[in-house]
SERO-4910 file (N, C-alpha, C, O; in steps of 0.05 Angstrom, whole numbers):
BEGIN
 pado doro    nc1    nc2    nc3   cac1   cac2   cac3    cc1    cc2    cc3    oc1    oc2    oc3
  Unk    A    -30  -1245  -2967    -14  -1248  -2943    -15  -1277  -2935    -35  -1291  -2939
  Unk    A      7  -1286  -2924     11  -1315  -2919     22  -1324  -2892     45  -1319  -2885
  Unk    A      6  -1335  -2879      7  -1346  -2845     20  -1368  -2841      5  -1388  -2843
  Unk    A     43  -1374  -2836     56  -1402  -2833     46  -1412  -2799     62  -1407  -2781
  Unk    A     24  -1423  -2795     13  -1435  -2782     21  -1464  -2765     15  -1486  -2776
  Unk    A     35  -1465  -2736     51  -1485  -2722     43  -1508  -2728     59  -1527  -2730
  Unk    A     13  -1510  -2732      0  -1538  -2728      3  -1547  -2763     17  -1566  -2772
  Unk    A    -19  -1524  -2783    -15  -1539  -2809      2  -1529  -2830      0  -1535  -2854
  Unk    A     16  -1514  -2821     42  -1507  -2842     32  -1475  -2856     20  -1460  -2841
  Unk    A     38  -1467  -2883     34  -1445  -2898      2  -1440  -2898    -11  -1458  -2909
  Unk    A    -13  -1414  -2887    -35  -1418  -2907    -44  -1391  -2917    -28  -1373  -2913
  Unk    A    -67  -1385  -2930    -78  -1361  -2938    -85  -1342  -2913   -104  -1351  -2900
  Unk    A    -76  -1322  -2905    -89  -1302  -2891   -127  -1311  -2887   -140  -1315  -2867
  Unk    A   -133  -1312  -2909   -169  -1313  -2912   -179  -1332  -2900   -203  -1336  -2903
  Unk    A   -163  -1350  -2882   -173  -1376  -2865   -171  -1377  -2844   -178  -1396  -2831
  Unk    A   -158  -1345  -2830   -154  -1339  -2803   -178  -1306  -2797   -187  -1288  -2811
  Unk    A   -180  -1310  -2779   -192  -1286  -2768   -179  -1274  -2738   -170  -1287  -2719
  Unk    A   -183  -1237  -2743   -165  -1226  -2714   -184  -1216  -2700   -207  -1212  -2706
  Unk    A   -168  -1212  -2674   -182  -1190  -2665   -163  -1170  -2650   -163  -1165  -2626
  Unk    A   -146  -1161  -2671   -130  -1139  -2662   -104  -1153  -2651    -97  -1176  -2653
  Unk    A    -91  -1130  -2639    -66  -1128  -2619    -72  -1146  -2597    -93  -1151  -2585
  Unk    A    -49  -1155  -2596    -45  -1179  -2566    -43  -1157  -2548    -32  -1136  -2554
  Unk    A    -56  -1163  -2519    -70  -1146  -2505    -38  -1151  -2478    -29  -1172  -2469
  Unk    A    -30  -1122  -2472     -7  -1124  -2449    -15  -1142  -2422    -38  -1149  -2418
  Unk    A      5  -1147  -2405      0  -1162  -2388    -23  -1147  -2366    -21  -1123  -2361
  Unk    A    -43  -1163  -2353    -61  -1153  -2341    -44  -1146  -2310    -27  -1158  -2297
  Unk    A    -57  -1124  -2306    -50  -1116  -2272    -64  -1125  -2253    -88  -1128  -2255
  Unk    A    -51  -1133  -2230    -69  -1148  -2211    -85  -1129  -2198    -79  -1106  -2193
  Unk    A   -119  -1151  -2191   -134  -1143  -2180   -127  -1117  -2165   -138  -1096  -2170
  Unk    A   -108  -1118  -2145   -105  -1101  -2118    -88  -1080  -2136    -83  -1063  -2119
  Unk    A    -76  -1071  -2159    -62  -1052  -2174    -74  -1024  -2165    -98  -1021  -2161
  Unk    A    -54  -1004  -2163    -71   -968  -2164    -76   -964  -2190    -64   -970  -2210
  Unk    A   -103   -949  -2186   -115   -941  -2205    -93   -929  -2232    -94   -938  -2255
  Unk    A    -79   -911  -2225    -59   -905  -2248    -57   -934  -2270    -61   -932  -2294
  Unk    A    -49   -960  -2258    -43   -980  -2265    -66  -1000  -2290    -61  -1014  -2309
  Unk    A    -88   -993  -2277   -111   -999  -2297   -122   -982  -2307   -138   -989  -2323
  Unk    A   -120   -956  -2304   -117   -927  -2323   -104   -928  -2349   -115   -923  -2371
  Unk    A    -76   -936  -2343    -63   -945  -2374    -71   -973  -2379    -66   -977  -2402
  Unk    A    -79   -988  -2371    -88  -1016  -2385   -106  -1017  -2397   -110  -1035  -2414
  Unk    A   -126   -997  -2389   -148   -997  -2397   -159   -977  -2427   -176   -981  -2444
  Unk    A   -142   -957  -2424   -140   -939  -2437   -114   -922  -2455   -117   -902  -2470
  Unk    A    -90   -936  -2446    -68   -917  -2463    -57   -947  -2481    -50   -969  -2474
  Unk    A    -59   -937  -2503    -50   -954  -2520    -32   -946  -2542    -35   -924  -2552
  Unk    A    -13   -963  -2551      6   -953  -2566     -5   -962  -2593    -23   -978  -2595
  Unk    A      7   -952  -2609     -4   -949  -2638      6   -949  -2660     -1   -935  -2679
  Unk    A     28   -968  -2660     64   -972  -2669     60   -975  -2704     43   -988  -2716
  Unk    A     78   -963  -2711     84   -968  -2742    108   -988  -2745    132   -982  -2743
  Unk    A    101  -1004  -2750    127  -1020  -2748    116  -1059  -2741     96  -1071  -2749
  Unk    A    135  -1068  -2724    125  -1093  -2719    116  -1103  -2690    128  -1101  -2669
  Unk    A     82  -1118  -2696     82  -1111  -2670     62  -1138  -2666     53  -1147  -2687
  Unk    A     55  -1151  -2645     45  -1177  -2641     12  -1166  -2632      5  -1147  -2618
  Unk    A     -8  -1189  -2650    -25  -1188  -2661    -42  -1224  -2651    -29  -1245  -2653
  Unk    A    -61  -1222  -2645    -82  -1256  -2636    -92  -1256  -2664   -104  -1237  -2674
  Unk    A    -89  -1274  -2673   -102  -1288  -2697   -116  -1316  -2690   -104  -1332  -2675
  Unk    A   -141  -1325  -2700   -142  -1351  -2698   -147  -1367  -2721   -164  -1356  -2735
  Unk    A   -140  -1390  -2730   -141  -1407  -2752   -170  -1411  -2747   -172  -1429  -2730
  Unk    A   -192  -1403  -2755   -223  -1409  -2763   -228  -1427  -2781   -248  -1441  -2784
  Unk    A   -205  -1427  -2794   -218  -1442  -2833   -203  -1467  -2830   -204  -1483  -2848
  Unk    A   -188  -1472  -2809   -165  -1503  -2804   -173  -1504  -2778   -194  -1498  -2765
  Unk    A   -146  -1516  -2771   -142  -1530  -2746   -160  -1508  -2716   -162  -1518  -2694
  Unk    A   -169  -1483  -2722   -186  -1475  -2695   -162  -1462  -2674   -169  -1454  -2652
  Unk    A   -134  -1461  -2682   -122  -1460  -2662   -112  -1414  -2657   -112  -1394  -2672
  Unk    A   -106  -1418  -2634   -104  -1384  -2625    -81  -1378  -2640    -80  -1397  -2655
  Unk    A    -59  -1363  -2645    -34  -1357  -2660    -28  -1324  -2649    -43  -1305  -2650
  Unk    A     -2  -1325  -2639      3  -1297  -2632     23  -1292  -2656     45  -1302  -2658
  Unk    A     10  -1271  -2679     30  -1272  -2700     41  -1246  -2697     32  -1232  -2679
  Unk    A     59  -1238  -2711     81  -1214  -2712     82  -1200  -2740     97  -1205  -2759
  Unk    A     65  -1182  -2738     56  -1158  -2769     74  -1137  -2761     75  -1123  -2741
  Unk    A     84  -1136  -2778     88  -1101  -2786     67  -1092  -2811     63  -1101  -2833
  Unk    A     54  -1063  -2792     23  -1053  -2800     45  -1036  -2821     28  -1019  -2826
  Unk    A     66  -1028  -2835     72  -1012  -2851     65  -1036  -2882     54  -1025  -2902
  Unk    A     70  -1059  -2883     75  -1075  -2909     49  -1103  -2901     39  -1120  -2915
  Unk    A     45  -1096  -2878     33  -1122  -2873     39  -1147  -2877     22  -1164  -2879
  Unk    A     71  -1153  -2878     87  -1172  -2878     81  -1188  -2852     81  -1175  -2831
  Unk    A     73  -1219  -2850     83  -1227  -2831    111  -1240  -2823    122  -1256  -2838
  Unk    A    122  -1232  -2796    155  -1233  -2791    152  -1255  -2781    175  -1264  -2780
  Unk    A    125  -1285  -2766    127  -1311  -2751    103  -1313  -2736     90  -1292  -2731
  Unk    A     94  -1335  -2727     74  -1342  -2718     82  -1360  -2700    102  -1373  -2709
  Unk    A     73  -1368  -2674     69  -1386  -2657     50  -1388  -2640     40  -1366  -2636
  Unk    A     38  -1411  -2626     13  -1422  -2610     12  -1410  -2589     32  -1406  -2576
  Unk    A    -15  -1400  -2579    -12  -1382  -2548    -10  -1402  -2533      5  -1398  -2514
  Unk    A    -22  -1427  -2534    -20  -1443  -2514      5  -1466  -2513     13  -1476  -2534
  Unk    A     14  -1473  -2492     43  -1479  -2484     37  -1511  -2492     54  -1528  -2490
***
């Protein structure tokens, strides 16, 4: 599998490390419980394509929100979490 990476271009999957699914937007402090009920606990579980935190470990160190589809494990693009 192959990570085209913002900062250093094409690289091997084996130079990045995840940790899963990019996590939905957080609910504010003052939210009803229902609200951090599903944040906390209902999670979708998509076959198809779906955005994923990767970080370049083995290069440049940088965060990457990449876009897998878990059926082929194709990646569909990558870009920097930070602006």
């Amino acid at each position: 599998m192959r990570i085209l990476c913002p900062y250093c271009g094409d690289r091997d999957a084996a130079e990045f490390t995840t940790i899963g699914s990019a996590p939905p937007p957080r609910p504010a402090p003052d939210a009803p419980m229902a609200e951090w009920h599903a944040f906390l606990h209902l999670r979708d579980n998509p076959a198809g394509l779906h955005a994923e935190l990767w970080q370049h470990s083995q290069g440049c160190r940088q965060w990457l929100r990449v876009m897998r589809d878990t059926r082929s494990h194709a990646v569909a693009g990558a870009e920097a979490c930070r602006s």
